[in-house]
C-alpha positions in Angstrom: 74.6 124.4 79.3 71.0 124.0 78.8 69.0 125.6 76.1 67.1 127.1 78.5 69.9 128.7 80.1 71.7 129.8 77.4 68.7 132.0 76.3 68.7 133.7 79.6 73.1 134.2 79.9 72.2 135.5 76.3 69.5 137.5 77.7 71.3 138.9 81.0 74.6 139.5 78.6 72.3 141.5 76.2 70.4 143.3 78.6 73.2 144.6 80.6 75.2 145.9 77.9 72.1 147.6 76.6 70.5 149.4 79.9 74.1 151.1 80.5 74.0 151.9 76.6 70.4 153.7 77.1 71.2 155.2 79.8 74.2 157.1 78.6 72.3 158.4 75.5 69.0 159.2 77.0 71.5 161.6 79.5 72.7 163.1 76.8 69.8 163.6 74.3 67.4 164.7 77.2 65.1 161.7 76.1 61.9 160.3 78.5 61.7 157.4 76.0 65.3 156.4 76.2 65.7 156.7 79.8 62.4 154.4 79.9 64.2 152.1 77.8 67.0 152.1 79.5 64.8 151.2 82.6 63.2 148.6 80.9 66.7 146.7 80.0 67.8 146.9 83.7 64.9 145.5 84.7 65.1 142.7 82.3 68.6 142.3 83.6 67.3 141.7 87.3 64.8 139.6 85.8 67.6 137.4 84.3 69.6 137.3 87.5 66.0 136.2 89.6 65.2 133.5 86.9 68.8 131.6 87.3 68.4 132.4 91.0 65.0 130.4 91.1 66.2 127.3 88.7 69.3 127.2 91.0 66.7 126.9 93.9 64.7 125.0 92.3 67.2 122.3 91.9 68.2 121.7 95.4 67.4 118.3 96.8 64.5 117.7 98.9 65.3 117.6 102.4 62.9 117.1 105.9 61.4 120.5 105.4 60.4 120.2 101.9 60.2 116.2 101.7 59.1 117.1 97.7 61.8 119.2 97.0 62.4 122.9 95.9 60.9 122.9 92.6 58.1 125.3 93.0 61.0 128.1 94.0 60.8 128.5 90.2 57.8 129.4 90.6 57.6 131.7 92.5 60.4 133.7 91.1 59.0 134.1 88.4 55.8 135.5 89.7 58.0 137.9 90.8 59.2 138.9 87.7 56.3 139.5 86.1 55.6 142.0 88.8 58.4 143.4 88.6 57.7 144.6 84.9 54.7 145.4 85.5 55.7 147.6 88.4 59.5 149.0 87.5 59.2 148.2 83.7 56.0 149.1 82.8 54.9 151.9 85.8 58.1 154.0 85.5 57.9 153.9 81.8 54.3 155.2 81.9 54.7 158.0 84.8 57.5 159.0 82.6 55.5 159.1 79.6 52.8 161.0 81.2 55.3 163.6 82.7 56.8 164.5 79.3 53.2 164.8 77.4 52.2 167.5 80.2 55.9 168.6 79.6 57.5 167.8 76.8 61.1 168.9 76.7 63.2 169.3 73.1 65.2 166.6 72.2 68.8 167.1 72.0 71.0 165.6 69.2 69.5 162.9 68.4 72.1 160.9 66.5 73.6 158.8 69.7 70.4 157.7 70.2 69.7 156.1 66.7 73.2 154.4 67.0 72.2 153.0 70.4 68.4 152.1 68.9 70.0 150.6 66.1 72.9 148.5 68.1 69.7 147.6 70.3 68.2 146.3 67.9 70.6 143.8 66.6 71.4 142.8 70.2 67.9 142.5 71.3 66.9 140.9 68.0 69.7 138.3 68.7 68.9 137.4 72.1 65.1 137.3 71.0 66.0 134.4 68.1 68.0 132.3 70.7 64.8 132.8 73.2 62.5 131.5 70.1 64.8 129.1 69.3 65.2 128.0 72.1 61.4 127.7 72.8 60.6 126.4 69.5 62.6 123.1 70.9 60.5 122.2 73.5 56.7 123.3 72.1 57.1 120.1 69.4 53.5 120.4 67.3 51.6 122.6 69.4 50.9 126.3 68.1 52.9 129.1 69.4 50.3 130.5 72.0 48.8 126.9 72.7 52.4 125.9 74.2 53.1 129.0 76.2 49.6 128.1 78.1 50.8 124.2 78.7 54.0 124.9 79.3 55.0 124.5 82.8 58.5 125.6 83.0 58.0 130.1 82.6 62.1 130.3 82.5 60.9 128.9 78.6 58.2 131.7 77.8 59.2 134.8 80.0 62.8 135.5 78.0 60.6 135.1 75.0 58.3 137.4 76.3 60.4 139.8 77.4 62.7 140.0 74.2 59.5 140.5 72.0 58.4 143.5 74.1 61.9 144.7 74.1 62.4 144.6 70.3 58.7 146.1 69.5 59.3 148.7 72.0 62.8 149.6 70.4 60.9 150.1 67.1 58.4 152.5 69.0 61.0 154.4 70.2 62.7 154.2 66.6 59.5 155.6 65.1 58.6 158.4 67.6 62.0 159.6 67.9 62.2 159.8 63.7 59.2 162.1 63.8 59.7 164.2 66.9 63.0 165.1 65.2 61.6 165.6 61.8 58.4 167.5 62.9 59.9 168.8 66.4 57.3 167.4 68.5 58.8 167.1 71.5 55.5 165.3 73.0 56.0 162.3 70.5 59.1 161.4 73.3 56.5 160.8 75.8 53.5 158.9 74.1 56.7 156.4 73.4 57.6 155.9 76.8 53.9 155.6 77.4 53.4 152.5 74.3 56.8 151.5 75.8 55.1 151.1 79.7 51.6 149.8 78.6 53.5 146.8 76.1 55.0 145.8 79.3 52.2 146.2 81.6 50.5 143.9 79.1 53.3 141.1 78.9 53.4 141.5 82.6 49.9 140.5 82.9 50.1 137.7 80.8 53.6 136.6 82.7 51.9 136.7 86.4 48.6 135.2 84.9 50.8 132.0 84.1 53.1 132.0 87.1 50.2 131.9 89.5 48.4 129.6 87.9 51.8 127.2 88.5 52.2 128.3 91.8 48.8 127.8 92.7 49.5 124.3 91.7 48.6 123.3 88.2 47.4 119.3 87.7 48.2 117.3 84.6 46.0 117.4 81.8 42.6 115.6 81.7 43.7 112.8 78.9 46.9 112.1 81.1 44.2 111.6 84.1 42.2 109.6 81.9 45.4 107.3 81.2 46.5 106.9 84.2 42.9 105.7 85.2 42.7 103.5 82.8 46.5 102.0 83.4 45.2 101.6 87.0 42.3 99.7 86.8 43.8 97.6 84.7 45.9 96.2 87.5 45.0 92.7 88.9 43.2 93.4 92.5 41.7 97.1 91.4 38.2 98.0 91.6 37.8 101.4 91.0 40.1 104.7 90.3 38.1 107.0 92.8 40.0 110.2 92.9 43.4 111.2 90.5 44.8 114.4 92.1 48.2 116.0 90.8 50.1 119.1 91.0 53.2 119.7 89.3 56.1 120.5 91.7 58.5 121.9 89.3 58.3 121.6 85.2 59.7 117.6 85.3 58.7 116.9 88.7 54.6 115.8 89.7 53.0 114.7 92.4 50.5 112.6 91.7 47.6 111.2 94.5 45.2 108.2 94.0 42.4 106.9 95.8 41.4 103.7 94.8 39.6 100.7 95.7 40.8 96.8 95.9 38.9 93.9 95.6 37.6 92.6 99.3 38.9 89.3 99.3 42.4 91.4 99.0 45.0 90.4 102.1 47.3 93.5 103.2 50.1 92.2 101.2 48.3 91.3 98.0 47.1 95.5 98.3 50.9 96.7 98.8 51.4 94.4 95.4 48.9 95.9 93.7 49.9 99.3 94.6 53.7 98.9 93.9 52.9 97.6 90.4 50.1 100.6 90.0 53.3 102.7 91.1 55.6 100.9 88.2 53.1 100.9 85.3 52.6 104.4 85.8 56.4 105.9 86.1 56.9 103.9 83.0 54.2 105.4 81.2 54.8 109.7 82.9 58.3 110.1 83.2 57.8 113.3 85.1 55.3 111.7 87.3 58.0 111.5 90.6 56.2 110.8 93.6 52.8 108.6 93.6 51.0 108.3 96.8 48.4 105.4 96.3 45.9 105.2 99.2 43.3 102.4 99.4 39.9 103.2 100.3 36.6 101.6 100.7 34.1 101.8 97.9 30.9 104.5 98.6 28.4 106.1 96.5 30.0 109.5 97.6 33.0 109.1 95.8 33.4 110.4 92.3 35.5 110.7 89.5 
């Protein structure tokens, strides 16, 4: 098993165990907070199920009606995710919030609910360290944030983001639940299940900001254009790079699209030379750089790259 599945099985397993957990208490304690919490793991769970459902998707060959394969199904699940907590995680847990601030209702005994906070905790936490672990693998020197923004696989950054919220949110509960016991305010249960819905609308943001912006079909980076320009003009027979477009199909798959110009004194055969070693030079060099579509093209002014 991959890294990156493990930390969503550890996820799904955590999650699961968790939402049935929160549910149980919050019934019997009367809490807003912990039913939103318990809300919050169920939809996480979903969310695990959708992201093995899109890398499962995502790995199915490519076929005559999607001749570059299934990869952006990942994608695309994920978007969904993101909206997902931003509408079942984060809007529930904020409506409920809301509702128990305008009515707050006395807590009952609280003591089932700091086992299950504190059991939360340690299951949440652990999930969260096999998620950053996980993570950590795969970002190599780049800073935490900076690797989250390049990354193009989300399976990588939305467990992480979603057991972060989870733990911080647990805390908030934690907190407001200590003090509405201690100082019986009752409306303390609601402001948490209103933190608890605006963390997630905020991680949900984030989350859908990056899954659209890979499903509206990110390119490869500038110095990676750059090199490839570079490693195609150096090829015997080539004029001129004119246009480098890319879009990555799934996180190891990208297509890439050149337009270049030959030399004139260039036969037809000499050209499909030159473009099967512009092909070979630069799958050597990109490993995740699949498909390369090299089209030949007269020189003009118009052109630019």
């Amino acid at each position: 098993m991959t890294h990156q599945k493990a930390s969503i099985y550890s996820a799904l397993a955590a999650n699961l165990l968790i939402a049935i957990t929160k549910f149980i208490a919050g019934t019997f304690s009367n809490s807003a907070s912990m039913i939103s919490e318990g809300i919050h793991s169920l939809v996480d769970t979903v969310n695990q199920l959708l992201l093995l459902f899109g890398l499962k998707r995502s790995k199915k060959p490519a076929d005559a009606s999607r001749p570059f394969g299934y990869g952006k199904e990942l994608y695309f699940y994920s978007f969904i995710v993101s909206i997902l907590i931003f509408g079942l995680g984060g809007g529930i847990s904020i409506y409920q919030g809301i509702i128990h601030i305008i009515h707050p209702e006395p807590i009952g005994d609280p003591t089932w609910n700091y086992v299950v906070l504190a059991l939360c905790v340690v299951f949440e936490g652990t999930s969260l360290v096999i998620a950053a672990k996980s993570f950590n693998k795969v970002r190599g020197q780049e800073t935490w944030w900076n690797a989250i923004v390049k990354s193009k696989d989300p399976s990588s950054f939305l467990v992480l983001f979603e057991d972060g919220a989870a733990v911080l949110g647990l805390f908030i509960v934690m907190i407001c639940m200590f003090f509405n016991h201690l100082f019986d305010l009752p409306e303390l249960d609601g402001i948490a299940s209103l933190l608890v819905g605006l963390i997630l609308v905020g991680v949900s943001l984030i989350l859908a900001r990056e899954s659209r912006s890979l499903l509206m079909g990110e390119g490869i980076s500038p110095a990676s254009r750059q090199k490839i320009v570079t490693i195609t003009e150096k090829v015997t027979g080539v004029e001129k790079v004119l246009t480098v477009v890319s879009t990555y199909q799934s996180p190891d798959e990208v297509l890439l699209m050149l337009i270049v110009t030959f030399k004139e004194d260039l036969d037809t055969h000499e050209i499909n030379e030159a473009i099967d070693q512009i092909q070979a030079e630069i799958r050597k060099e990109f490993k995740l750089i699949k498909f390369i579509i090299v089209q030949p093209e007269q020189y003009t002014k118009q052109f630019k790259f």
